[in-house]
C-alpha positions in Angstrom: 91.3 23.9 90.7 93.2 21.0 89.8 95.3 21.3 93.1 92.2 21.2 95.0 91.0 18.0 93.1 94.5 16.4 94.0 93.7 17.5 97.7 90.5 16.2 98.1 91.6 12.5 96.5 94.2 12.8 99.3 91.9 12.9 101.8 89.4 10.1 100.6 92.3 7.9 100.4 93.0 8.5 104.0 89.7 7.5 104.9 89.0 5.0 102.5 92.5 3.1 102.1 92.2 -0.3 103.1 88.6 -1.0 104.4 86.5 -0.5 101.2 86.7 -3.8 100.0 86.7 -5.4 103.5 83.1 -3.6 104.0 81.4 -3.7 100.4 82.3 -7.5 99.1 81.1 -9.8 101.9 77.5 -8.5 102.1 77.5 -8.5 98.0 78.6 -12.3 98.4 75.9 -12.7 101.0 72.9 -12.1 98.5 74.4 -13.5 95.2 75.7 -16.8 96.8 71.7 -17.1 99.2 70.3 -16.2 95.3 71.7 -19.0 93.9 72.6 -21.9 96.6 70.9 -20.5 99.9 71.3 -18.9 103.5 74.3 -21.8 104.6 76.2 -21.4 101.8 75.9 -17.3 101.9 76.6 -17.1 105.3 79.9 -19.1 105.3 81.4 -17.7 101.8 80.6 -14.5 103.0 82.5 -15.0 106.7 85.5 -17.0 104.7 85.6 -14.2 102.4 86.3 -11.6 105.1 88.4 -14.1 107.1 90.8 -13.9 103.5 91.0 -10.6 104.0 92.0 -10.0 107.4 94.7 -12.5 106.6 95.5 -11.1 103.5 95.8 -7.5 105.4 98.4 -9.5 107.9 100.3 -11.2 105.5 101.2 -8.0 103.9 101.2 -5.8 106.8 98.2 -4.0 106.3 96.1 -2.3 108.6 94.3 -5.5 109.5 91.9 -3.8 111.9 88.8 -3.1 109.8 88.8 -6.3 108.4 88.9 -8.2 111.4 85.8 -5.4 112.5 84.3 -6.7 109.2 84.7 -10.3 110.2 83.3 -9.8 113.9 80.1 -8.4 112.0 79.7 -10.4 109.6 79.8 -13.5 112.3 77.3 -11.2 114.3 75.0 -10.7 111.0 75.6 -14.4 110.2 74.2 -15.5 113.6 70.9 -13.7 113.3 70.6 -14.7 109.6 71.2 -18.6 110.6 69.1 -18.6 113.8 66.5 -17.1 112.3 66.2 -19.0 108.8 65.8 -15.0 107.2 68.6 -13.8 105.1 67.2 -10.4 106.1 68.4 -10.4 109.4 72.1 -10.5 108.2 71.2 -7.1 107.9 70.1 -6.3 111.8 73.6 -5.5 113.0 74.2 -2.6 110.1 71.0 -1.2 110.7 71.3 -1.5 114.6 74.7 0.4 114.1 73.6 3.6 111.8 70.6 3.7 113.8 73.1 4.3 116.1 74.8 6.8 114.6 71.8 8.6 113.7 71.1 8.8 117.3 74.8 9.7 118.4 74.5 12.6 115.9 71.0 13.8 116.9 72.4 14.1 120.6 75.6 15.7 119.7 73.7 18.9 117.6 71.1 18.6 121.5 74.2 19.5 123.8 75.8 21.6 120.9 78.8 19.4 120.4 78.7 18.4 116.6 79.9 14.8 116.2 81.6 16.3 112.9 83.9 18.1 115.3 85.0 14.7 117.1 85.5 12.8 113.9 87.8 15.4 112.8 89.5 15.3 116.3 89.5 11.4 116.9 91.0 11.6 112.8 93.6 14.4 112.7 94.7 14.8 116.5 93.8 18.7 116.5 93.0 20.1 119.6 89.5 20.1 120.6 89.0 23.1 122.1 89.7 24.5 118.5 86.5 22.8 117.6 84.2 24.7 120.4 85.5 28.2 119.1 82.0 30.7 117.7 84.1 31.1 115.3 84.8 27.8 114.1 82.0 25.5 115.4 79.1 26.4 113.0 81.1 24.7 110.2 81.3 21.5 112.2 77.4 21.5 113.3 76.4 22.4 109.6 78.5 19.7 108.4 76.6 17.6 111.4 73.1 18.3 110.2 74.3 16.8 107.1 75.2 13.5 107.8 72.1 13.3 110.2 70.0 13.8 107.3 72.2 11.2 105.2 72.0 8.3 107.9 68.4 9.3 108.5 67.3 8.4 104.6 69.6 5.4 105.1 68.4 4.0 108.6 64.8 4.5 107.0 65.3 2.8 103.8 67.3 0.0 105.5 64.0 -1.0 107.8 61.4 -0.5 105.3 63.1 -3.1 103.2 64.1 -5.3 106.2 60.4 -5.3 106.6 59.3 -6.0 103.6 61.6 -9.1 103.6 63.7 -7.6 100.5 67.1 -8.9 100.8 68.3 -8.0 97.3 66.8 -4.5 97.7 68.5 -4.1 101.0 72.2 -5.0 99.2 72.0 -2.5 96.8 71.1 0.3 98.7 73.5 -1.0 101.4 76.0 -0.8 98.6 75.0 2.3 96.7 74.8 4.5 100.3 78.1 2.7 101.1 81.1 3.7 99.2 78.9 6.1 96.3 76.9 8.1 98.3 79.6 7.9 101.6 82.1 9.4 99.0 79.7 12.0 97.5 78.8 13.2 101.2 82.5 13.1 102.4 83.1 15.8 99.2 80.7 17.7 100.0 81.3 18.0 103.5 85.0 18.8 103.1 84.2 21.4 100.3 81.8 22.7 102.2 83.3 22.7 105.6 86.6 24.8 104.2 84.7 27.4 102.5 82.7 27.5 105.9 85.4 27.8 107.8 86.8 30.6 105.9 83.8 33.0 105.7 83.8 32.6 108.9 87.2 33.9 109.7 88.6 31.9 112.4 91.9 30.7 112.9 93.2 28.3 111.3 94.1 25.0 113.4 98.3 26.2 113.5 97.6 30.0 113.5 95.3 28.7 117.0 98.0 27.2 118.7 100.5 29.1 117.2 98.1 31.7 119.5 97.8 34.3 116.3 95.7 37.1 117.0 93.1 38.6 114.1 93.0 38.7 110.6 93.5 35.2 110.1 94.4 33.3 107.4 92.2 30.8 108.4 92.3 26.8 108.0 93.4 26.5 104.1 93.8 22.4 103.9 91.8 19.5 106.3 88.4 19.9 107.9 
């Protein structure tokens, strides 16, 4: 048990490792610094507060690319924010981009080509056509349905506060379905998408191109 707790902080630190910060404190800056001194002075600590990061991320020779992703949208979110006079509209570009996903993941589970299956491939390098196996698929479009249904309660909460003009609302549930609820769903799916995997007695990803014929172990660490 305790070696399976150890493996699954490995892997959130893989995903997680040096973007968390770059993505959660800017927009949290946003809304407390508009709260208290309004939109100009939110707009530009929040874009000189990712700015320190990306050069903090150089400096130390960090994987600088998320935060200089996290600067480009913040400068996009600022934009709307500042040409409209609405601190809501900071928001438009995050809700424009899980919309997005929402979307991309809808069509992927149409054509029967999870999108869990291509994260996992983009991520760990493994050979795709492990992915399209019958007997290693269903995990993947399981795993699919549920981060549709996770970006599907986001995207809707995320426009029926932009609507309604609540910016505070909108941080806090940006925040809470950030890193929380990101990390609760990324648990789940891994957990999930092992002991899938296994019941449904496929090769594992080295037994497959190792070209092992039946039993199978079956995939025993990554999903």
């Amino acid at each position: 048990m305790a070696s399976k707790g150890k493996e699954i902080v490995e892997e959130l630190k893989s995903v997680f490792l040096g973007k968390t910060l770059d993505a959660i404190l800017p927009p949290l800056v946003f809304a407390v610094v508009n709260g208290v001194f309004g939109l100009p002075y939110a707009i530009l600590g929040s874009i000189l507060l990712s700015l320190t990061f990306g050069i903090l991320r150089i400096s130390r020779k960090q994987n600088w690319i998320y935060a200089f992703g996290g600067l480009v949208t913040i400068s996009l979110a600022a934009s709307f924010a500042y040409l409209a006079n609405n601190a809501a509209n900071y928001f438009i570009p995050g809700i424009v981009s899980n919309a997005f996903i929402l979307a991309l993941a809808l069509f992927s589970l149409a054509i029967d080509r999870p999108m869990a299956a291509y994260a996992s491939h983009l991520t760990r390098g493994w050979r795709l056509d492990w992915f399209w196996r019958k007997d290693v698929k269903p995990a993947y479009r399981e795993v699919t349905w549920l981060w549709t249904l996770f970006f599907l309660m986001r995207t809707f909460l995320q426009v029926t506060l932009f609507l309604s003009d609540n910016v505070d609302s909108l941080v806090w549930v940006n925040t809470l379905m950030g890193l929380p609820v990101t990390t609760l769903i990324l648990v789940s799916s891994y957990v999930y998408g092992i002991w899938r995997l296994r019941t449904l007695k496929g090769p594992g990803i080295d037994e497959f191109i190792a070209g092992k014929t039946p039993p199978y172990k079956g995939q025993t660490r990554g999903f």
